[in-house]
PDB file of N, H, CA, C and O in Angstrom:
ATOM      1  N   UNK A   1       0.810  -1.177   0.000  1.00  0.00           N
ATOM      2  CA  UNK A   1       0.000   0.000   0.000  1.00  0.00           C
ATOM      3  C   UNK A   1       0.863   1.255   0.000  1.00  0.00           C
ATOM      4  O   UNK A   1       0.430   2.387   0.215  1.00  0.00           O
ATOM      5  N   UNK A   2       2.340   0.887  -0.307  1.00  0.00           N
ATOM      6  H   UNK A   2       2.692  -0.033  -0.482  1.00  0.00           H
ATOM      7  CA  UNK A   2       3.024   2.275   0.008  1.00  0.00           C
ATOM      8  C   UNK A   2       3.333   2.674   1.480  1.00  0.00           C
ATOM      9  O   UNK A   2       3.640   3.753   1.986  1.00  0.00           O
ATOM     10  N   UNK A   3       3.228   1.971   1.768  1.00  0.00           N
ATOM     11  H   UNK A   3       2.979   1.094   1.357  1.00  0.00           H
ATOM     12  CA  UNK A   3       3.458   2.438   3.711  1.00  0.00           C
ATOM     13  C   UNK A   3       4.724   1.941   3.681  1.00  0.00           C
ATOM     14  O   UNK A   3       5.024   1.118   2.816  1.00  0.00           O
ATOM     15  N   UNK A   4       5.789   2.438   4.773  1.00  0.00           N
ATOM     16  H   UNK A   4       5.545   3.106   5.476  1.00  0.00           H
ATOM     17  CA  UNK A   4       7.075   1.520   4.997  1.00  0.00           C
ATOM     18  C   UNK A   4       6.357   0.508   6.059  1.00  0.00           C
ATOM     19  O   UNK A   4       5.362   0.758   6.740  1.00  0.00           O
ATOM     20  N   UNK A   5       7.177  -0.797   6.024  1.00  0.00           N
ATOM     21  H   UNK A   5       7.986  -1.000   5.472  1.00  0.00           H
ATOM     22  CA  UNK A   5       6.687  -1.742   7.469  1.00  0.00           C
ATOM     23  C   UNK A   5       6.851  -1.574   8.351  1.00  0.00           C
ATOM     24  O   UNK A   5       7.994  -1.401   8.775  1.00  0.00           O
ATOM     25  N   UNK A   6       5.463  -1.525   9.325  1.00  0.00           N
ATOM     26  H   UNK A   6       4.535  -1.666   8.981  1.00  0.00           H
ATOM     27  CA  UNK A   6       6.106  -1.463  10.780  1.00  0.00           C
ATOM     28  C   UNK A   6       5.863  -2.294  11.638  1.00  0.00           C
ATOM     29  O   UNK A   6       5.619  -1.947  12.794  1.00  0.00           O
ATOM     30  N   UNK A   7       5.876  -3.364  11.316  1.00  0.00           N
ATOM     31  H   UNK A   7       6.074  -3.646  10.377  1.00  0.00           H
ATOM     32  CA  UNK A   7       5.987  -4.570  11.973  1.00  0.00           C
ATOM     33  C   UNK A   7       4.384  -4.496  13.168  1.00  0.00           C
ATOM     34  O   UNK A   7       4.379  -5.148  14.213  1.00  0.00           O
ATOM     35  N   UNK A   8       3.359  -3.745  12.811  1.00  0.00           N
ATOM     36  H   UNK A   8       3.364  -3.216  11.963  1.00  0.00           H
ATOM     37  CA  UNK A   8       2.050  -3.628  13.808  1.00  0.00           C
ATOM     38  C   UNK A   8       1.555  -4.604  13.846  1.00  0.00           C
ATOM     39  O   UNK A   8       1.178  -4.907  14.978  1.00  0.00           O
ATOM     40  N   UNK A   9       1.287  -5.549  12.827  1.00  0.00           N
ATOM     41  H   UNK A   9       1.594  -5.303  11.908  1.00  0.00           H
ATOM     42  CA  UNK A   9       0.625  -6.954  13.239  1.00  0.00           C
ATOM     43  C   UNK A   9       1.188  -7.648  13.490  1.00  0.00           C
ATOM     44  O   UNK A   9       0.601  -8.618  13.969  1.00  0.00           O
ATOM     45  N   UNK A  10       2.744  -7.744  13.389  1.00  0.00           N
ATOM     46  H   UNK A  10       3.221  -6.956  13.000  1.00  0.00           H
ATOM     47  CA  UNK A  10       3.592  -8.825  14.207  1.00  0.00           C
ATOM     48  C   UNK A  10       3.870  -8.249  15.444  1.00  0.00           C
ATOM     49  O   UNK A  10       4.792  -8.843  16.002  1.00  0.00           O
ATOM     50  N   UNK A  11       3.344  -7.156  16.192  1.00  0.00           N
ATOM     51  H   UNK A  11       2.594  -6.673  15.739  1.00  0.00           H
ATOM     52  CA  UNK A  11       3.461  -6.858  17.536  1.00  0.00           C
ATOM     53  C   UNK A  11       1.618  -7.523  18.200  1.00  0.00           C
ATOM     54  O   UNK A  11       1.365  -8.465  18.950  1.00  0.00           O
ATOM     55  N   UNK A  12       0.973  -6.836  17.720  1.00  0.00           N
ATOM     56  H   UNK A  12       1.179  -6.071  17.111  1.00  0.00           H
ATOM     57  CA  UNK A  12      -0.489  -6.745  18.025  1.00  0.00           C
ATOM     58  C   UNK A  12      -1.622  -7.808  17.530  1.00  0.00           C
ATOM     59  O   UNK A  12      -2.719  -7.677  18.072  1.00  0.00           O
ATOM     60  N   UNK A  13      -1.459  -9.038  16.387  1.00  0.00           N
ATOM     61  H   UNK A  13      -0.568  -9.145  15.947  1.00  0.00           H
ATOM     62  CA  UNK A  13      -1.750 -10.251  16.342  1.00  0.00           C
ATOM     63  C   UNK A  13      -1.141 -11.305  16.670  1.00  0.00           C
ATOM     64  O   UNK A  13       0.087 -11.368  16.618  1.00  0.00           O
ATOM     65  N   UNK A  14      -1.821 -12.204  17.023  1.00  0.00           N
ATOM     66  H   UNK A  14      -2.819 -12.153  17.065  1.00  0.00           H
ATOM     67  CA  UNK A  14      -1.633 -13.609  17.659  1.00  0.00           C
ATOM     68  C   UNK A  14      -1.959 -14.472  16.460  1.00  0.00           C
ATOM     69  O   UNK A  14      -3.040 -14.237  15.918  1.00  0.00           O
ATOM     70  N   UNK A  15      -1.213 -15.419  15.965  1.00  0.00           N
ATOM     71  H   UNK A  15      -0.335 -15.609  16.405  1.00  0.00           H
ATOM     72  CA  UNK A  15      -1.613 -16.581  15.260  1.00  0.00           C
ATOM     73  C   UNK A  15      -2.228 -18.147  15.728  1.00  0.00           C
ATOM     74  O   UNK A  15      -1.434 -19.065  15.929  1.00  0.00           O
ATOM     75  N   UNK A  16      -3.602 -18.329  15.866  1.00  0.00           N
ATOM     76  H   UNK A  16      -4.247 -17.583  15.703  1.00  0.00           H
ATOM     77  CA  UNK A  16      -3.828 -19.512  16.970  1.00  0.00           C
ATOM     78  C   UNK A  16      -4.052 -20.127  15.807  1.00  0.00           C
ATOM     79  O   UNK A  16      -4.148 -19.708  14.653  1.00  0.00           O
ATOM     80  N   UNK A  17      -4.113 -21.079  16.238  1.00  0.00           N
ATOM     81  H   UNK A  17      -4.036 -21.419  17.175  1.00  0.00           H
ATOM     82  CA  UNK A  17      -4.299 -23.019  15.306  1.00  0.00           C
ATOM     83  C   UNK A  17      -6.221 -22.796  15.166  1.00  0.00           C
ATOM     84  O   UNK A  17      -6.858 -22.203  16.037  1.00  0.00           O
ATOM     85  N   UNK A  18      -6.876 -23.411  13.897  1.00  0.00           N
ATOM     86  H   UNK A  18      -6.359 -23.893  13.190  1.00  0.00           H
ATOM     87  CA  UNK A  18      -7.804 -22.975  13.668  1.00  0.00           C
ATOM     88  C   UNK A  18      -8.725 -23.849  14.698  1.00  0.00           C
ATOM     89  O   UNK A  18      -9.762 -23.375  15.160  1.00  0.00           O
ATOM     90  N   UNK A  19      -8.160 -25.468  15.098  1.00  0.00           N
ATOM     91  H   UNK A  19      -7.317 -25.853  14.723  1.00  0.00           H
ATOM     92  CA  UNK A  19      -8.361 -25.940  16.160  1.00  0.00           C
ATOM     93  C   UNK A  19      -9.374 -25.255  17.818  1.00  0.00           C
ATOM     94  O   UNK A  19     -10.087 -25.783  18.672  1.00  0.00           O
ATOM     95  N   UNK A  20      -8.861 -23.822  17.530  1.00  0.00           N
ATOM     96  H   UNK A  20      -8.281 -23.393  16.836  1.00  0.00           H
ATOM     97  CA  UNK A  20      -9.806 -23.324  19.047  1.00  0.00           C
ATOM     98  C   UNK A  20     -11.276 -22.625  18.620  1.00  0.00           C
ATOM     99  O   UNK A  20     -12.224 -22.349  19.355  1.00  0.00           O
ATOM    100  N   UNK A  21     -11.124 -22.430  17.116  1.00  0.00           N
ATOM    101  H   UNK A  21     -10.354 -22.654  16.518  1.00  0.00           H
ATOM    102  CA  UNK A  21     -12.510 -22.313  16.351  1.00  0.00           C
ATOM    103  C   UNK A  21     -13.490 -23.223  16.658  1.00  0.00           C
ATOM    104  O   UNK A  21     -14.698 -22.988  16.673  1.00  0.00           O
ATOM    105  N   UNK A  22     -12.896 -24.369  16.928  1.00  0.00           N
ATOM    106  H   UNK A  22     -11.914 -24.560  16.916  1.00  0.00           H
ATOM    107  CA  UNK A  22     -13.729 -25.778  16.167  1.00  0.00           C
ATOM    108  C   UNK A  22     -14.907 -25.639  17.382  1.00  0.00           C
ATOM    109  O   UNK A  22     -16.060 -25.687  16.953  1.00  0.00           O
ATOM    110  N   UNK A  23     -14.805 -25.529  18.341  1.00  0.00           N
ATOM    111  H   UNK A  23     -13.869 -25.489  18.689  1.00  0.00           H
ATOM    112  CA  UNK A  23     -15.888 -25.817  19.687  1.00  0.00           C
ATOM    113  C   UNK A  23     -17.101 -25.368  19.431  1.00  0.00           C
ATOM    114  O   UNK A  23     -18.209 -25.879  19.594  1.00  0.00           O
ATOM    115  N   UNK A  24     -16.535 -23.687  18.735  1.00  0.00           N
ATOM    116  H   UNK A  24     -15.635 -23.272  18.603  1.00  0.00           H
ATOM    117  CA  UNK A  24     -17.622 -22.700  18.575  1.00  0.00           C
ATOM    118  C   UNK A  24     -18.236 -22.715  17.306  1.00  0.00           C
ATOM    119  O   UNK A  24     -19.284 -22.103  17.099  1.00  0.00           O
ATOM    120  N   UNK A  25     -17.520 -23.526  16.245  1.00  0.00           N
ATOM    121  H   UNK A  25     -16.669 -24.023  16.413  1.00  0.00           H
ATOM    122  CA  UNK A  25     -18.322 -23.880  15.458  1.00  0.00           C
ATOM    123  C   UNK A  25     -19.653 -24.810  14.986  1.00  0.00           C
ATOM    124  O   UNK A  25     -20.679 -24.850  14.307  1.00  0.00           O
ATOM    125  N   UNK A  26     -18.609 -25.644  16.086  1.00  0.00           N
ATOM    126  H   UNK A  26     -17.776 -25.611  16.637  1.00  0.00           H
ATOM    127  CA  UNK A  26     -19.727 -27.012  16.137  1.00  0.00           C
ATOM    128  C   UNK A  26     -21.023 -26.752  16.690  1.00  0.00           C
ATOM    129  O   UNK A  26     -22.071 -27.250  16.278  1.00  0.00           O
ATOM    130  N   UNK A  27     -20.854 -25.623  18.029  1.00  0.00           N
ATOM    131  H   UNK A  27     -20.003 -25.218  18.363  1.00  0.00           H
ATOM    132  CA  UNK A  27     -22.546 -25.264  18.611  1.00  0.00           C
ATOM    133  C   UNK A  27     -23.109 -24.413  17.525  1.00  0.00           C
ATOM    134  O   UNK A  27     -24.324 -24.529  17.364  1.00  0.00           O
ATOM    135  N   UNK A  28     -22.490 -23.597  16.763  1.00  0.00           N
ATOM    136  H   UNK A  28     -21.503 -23.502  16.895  1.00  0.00           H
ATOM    137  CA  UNK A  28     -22.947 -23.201  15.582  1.00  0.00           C
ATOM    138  C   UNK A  28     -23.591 -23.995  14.871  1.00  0.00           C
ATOM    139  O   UNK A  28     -24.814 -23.848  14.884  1.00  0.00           O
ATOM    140  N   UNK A  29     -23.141 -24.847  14.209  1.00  0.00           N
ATOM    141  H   UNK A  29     -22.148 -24.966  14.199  1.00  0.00           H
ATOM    142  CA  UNK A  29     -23.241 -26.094  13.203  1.00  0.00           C
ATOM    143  C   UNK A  29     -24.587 -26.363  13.737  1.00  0.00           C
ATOM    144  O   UNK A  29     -25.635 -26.283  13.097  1.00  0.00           O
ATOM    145  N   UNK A  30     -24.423 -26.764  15.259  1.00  0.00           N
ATOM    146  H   UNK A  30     -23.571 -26.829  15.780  1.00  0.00           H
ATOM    147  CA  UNK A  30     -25.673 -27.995  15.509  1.00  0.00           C
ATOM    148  C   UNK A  30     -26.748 -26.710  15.781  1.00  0.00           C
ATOM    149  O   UNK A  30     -27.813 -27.149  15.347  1.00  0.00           O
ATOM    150  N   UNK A  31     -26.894 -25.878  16.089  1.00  0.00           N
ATOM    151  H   UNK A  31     -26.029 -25.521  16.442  1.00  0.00           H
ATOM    152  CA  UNK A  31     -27.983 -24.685  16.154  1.00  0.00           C
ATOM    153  C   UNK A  31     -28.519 -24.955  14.953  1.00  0.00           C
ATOM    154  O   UNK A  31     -29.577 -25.572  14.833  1.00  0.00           O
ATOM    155  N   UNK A  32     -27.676 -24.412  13.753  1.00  0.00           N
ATOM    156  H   UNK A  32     -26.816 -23.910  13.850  1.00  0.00           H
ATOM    157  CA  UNK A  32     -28.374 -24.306  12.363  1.00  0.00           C
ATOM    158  C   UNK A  32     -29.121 -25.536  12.003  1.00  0.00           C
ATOM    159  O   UNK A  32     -30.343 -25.592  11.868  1.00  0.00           O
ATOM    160  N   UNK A  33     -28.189 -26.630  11.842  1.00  0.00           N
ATOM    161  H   UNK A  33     -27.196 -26.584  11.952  1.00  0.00           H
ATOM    162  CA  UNK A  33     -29.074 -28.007  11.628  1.00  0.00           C
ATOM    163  C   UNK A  33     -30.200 -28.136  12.846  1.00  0.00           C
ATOM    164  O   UNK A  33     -31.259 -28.675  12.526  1.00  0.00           O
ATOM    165  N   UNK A  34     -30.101 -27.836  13.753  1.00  0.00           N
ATOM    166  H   UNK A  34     -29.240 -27.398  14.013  1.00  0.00           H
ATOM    167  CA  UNK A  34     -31.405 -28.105  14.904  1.00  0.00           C
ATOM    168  C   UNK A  34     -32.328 -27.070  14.112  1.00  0.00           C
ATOM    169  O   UNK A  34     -33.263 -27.700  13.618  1.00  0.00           O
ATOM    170  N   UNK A  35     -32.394 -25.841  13.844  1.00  0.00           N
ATOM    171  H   UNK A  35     -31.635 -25.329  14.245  1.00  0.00           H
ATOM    172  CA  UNK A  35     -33.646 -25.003  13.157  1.00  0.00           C
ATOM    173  C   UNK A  35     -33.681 -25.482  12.283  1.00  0.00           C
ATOM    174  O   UNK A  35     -34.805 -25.290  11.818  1.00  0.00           O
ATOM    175  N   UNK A  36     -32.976 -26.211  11.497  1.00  0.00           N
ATOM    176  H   UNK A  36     -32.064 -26.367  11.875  1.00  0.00           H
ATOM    177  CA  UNK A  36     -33.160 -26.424  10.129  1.00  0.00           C
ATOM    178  C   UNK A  36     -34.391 -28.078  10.218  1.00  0.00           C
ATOM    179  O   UNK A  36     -35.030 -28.421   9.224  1.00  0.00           O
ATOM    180  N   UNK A  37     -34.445 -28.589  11.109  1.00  0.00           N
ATOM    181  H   UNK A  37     -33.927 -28.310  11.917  1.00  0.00           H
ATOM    182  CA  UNK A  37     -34.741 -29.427  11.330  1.00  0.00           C
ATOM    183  C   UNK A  37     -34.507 -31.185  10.572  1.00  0.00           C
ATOM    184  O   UNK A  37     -35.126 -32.231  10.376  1.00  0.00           O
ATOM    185  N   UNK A  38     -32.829 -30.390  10.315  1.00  0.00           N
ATOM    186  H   UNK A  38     -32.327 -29.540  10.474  1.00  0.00           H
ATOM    187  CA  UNK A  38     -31.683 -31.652   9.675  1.00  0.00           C
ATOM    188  C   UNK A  38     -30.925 -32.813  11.322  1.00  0.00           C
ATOM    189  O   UNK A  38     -30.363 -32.375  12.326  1.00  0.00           O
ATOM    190  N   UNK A  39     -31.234 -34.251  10.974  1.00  0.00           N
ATOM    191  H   UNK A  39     -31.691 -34.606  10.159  1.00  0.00           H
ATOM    192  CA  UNK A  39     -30.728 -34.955  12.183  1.00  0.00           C
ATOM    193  C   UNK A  39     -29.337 -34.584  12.570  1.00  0.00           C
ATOM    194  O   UNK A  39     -28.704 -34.646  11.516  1.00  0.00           O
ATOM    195  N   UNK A  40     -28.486 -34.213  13.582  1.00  0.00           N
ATOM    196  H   UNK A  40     -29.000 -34.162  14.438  1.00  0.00           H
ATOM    197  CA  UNK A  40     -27.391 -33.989  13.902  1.00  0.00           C
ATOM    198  C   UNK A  40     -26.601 -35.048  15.094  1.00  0.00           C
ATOM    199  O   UNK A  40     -27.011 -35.328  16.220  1.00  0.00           O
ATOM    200  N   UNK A  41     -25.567 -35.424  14.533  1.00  0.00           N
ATOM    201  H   UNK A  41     -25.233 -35.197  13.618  1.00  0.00           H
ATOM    202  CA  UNK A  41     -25.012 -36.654  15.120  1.00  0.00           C
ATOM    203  C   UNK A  41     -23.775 -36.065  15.924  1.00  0.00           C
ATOM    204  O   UNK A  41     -22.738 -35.815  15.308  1.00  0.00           O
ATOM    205  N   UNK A  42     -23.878 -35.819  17.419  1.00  0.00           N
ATOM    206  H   UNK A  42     -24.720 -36.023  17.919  1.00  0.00           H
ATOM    207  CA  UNK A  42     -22.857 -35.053  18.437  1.00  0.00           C
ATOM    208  C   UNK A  42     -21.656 -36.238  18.263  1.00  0.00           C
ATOM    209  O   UNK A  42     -20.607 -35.630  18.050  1.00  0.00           O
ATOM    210  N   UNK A  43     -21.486 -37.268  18.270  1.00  0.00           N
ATOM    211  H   UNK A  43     -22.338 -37.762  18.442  1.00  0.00           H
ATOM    212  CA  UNK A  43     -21.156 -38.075  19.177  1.00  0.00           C
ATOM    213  C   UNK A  43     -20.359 -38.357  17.852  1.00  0.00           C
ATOM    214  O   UNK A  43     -20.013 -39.524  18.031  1.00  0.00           O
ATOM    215  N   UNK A  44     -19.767 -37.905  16.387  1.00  0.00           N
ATOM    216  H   UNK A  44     -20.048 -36.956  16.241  1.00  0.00           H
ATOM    217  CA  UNK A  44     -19.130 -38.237  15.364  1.00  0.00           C
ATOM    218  C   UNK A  44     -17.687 -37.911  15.344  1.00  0.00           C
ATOM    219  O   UNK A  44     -17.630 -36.704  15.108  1.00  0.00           O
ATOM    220  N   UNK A  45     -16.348 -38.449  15.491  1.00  0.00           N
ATOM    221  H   UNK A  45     -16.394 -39.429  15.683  1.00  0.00           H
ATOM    222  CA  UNK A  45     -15.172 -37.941  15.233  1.00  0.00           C
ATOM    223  C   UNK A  45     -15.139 -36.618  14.818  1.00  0.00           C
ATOM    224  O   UNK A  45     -15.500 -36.198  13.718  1.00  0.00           O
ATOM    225  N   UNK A  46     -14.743 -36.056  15.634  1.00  0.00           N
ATOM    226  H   UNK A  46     -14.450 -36.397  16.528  1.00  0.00           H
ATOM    227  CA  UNK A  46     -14.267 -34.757  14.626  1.00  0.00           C
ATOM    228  C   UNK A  46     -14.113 -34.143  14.097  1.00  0.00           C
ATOM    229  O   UNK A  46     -14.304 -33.167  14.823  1.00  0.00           O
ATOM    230  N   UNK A  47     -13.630 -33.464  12.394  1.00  0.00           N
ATOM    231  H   UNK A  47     -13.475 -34.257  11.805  1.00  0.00           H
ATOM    232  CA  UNK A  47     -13.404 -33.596  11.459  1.00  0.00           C
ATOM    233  C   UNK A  47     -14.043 -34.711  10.567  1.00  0.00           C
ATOM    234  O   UNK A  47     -13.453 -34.629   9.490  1.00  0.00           O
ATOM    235  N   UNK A  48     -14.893 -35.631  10.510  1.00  0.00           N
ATOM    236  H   UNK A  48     -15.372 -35.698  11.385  1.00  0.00           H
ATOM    237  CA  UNK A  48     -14.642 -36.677   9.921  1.00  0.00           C
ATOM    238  C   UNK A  48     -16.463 -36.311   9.501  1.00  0.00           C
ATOM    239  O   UNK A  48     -17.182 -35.578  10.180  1.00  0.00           O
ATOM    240  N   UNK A  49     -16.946 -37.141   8.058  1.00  0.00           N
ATOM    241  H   UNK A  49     -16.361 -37.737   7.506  1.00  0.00           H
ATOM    242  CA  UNK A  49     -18.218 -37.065   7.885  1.00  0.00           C
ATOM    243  C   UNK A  49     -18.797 -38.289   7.986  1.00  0.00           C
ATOM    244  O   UNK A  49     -18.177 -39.340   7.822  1.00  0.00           O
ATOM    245  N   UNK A  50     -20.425 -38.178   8.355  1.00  0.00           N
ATOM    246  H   UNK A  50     -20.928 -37.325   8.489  1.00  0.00           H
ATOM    247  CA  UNK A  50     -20.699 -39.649   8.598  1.00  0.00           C
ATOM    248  C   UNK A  50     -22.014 -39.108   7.802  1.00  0.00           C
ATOM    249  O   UNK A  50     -22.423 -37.973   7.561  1.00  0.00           O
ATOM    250  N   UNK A  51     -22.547 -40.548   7.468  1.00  0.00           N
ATOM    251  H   UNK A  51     -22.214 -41.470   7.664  1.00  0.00           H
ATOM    252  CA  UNK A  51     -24.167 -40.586   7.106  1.00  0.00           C
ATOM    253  C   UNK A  51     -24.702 -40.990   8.087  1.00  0.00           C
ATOM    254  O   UNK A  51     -24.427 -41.857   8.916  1.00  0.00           O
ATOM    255  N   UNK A  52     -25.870 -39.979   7.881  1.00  0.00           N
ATOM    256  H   UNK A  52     -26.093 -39.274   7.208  1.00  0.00           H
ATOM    257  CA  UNK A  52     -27.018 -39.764   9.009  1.00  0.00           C
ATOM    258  C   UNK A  52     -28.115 -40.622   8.284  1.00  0.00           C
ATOM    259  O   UNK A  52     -27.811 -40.802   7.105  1.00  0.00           O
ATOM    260  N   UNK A  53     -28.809 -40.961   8.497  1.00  0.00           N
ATOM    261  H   UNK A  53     -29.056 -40.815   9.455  1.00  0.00           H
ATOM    262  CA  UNK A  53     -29.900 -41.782   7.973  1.00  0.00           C
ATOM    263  C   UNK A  53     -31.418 -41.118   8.363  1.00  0.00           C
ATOM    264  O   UNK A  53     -31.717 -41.210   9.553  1.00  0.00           O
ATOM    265  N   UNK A  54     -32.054 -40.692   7.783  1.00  0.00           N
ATOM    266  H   UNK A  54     -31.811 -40.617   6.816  1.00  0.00           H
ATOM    267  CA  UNK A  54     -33.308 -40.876   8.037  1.00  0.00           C
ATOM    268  C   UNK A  54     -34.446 -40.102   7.329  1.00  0.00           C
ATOM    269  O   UNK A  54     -35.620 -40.329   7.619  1.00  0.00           O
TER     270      UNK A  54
END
């Protein structure tokens, strides 16, 4: 942008692992599918996709 660097976001950001997202996504996730009135399976690995049946 024409600025010289001044190193402000390597003083004033933190880089976290996307890992501490995941918690708050998932109550996200299962909110939407609960209004949506799509089955939601808590109890699935992780990362990982499963078929839901029904």
């Amino acid at each position: 942008m024409g600025h010289k660097p001044s190193a402000t976001a390597e003083k004033h950001c933190t880089v976290r692992p996307l890992d501490l997202l995941r918690l708050h996504h998932e109550k996200i996730e299962a909110w939407i599918l609960e209004q949506a009135g799509v089955p939601f399976v808590a109890t699935v690995e992780p990362g990982k996709l499963a078929l839901v049946a029904g």
